[in-house]
C-alpha positions in Angstrom: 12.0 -2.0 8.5 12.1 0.3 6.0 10.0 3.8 4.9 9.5 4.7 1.7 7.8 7.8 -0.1 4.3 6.7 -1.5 4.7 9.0 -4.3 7.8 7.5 -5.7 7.2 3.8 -4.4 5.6 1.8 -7.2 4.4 -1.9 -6.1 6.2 -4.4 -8.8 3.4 -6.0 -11.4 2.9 -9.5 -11.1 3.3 -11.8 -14.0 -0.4 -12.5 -13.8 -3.2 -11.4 -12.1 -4.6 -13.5 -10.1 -7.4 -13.5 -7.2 -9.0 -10.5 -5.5 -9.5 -7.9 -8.4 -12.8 -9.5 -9.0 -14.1 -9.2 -4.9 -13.1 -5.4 -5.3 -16.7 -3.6 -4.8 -17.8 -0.6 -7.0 -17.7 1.9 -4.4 -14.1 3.1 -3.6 -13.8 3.9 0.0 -12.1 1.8 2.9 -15.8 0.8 4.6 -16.5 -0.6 1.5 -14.2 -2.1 0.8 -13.7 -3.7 4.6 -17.0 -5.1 3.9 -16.0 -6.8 0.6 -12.6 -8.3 1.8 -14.7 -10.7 4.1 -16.2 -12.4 0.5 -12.9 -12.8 -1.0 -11.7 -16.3 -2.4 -8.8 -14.7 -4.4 -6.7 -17.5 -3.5 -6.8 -20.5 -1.2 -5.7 -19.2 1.8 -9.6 -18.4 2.6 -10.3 -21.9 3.1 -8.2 -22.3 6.4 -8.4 -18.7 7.8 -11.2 -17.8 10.3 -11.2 -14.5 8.3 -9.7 -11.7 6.4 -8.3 -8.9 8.2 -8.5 -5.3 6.4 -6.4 -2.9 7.6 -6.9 -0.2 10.3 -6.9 3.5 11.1 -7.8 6.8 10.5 -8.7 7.3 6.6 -6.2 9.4 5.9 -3.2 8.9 8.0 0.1 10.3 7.8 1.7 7.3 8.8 1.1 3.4 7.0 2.7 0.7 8.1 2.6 -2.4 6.1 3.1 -6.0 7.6 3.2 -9.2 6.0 0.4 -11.3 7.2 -2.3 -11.5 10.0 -1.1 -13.9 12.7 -3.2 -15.9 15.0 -4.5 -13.6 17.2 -5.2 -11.1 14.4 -7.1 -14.0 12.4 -9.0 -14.8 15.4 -9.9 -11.0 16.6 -10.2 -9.7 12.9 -7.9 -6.8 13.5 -4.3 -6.3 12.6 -1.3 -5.7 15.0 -3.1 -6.9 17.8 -0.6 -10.1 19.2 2.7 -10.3 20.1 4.3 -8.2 17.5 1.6 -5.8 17.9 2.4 -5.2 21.2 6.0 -4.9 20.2 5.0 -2.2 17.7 2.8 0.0 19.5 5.7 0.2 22.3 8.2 1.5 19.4 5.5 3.7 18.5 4.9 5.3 22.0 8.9 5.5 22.6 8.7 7.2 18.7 6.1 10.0 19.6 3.8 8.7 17.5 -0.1 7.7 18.5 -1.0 4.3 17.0 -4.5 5.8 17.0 -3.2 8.5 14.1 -1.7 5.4 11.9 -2.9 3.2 9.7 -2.1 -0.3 10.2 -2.1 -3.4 7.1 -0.7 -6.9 5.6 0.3 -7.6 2.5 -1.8 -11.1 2.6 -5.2 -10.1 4.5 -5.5 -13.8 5.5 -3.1 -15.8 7.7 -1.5 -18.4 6.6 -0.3 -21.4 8.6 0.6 -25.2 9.6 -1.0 -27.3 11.9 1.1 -28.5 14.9 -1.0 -30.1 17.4 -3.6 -27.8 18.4 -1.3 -25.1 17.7 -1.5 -22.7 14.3 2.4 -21.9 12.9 2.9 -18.7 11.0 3.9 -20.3 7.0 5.2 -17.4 4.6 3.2 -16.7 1.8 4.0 -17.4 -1.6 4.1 -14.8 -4.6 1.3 -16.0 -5.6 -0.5 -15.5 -2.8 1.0 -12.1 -2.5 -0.3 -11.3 -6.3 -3.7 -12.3 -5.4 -4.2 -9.9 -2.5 -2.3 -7.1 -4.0 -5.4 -5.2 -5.5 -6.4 -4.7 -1.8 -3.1 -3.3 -0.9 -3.0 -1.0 -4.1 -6.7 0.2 -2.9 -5.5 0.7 0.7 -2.8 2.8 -0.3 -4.3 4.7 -2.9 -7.0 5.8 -0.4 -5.2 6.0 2.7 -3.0 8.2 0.6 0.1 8.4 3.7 2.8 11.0 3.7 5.2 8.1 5.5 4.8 4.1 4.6 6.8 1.8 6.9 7.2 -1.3 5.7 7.9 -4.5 7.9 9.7 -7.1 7.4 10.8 -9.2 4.5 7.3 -10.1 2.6 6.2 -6.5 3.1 9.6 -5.0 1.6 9.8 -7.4 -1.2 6.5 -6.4 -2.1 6.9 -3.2 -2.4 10.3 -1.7 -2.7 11.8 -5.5 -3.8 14.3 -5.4 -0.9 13.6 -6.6 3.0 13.4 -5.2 5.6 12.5 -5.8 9.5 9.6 -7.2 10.8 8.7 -6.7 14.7 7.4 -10.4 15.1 11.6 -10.8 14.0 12.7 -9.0 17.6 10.4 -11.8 19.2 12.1 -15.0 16.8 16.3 -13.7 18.4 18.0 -17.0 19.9 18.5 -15.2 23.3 17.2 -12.0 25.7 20.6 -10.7 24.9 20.0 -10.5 20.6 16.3 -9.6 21.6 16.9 -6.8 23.1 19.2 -5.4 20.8 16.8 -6.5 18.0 14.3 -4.3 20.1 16.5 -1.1 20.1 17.5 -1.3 16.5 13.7 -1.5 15.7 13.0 1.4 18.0 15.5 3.7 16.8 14.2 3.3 13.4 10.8 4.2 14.6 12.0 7.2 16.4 13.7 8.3 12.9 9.8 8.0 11.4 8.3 9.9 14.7 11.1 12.9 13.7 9.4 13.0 10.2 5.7 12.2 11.6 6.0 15.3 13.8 8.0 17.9 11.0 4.9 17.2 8.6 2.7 18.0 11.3 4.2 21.0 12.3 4.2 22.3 9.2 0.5 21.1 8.0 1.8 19.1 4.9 0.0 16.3 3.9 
């Protein structure tokens, strides 16, 4: 994990520019542009997702956090952070201080992407491609959302936007054993309790 200042963080230009510039709708505001996301076919990962997930939150929230992807429960209910590492997440976030209902929650990639095993629907990275295609959605997101904090999770997310990685909470779920999970789980908390000290000094004094 890793937070950055959204005034000085500057997502890298892709070589080209491919996909979802042309699904953007007219109107600049989140609803709207919730309601276009569903239409986009900015790259192929459309074809095998049930849908694309927007982000989430209060308009202008202090806080953004940034993952890589939806996963499987997220493609299915159409929300972000809502399975296994969502749960993970909202738990750093209560031992932080800081009420998920007051942040604003997105992916890189607004659809998942993944492999068929069986019945069962396996979490593939996305490529930079992919990344490039959805990153007008992203710039839109943060532009609007306009946070004083953005946490970024995990590798894709990082890359993305500060071209380093970082920690992802779906990670603290992947350790070999309870024993590296649960220090994975610590290490992820403490960083969120750093972000709930900052979280509650802007509040206290009214900054945004």
């Amino acid at each position: 994990m890793s937070v950055a200042h959204p005034r000085r963080t500057q997502i890298p230009e892709p070589e080209e520019a491919p996909g979802a510039q042309r699904f953007l709708p007219a109107e600049h505001t989140l609803g709207a542009m919730r309601a276009a996301v569903v239409a986009c076919q900015g790259c192929p990962l459309y074809r095998d997702a049930t849908q694309a997930v927007f982000g989430e939150g209060v308009d202008h929230a202090r806080v953004m956090m940034i993952g890589e992807q939806p996963g499987d429960s997220e493609d299915l209910a159409g929300k972000p952070f809502v399975g296994p590492a969502g749960h993970v997440l909202d738990a750093a976030l209560a031992v932080a201080g800081i009420p998920r209902d007051e942040v604003y929650v997105t992916n890189v990639v607004k659809h998942f992407k993944f492999t068929r095993r069986g019945k069962r629907r396996i979490h593939d990275k996305p490529t930079q491609y992919e990344i490039a295609a959805c990153r007008p959605w992203l710039v839109s997101e943060l532009a609007l959302v306009a946070p004083d904090i953005v946490v970024v999770l995990g590798a894709t997310a990082a890359q993305s936007l500060l071209g380093r990685t970082t920690v992802h909470p779906a990670s603290v779920l992947r350790a070999p054993d309870e024993a590296q999970r649960q220090i994975a789980r610590e290490a992820f908390f403490a960083d969120l309790v750093m972000v709930g000290a900052c979280y509650r000094r802007l509040r206290s004094t009214g900054m945004h």
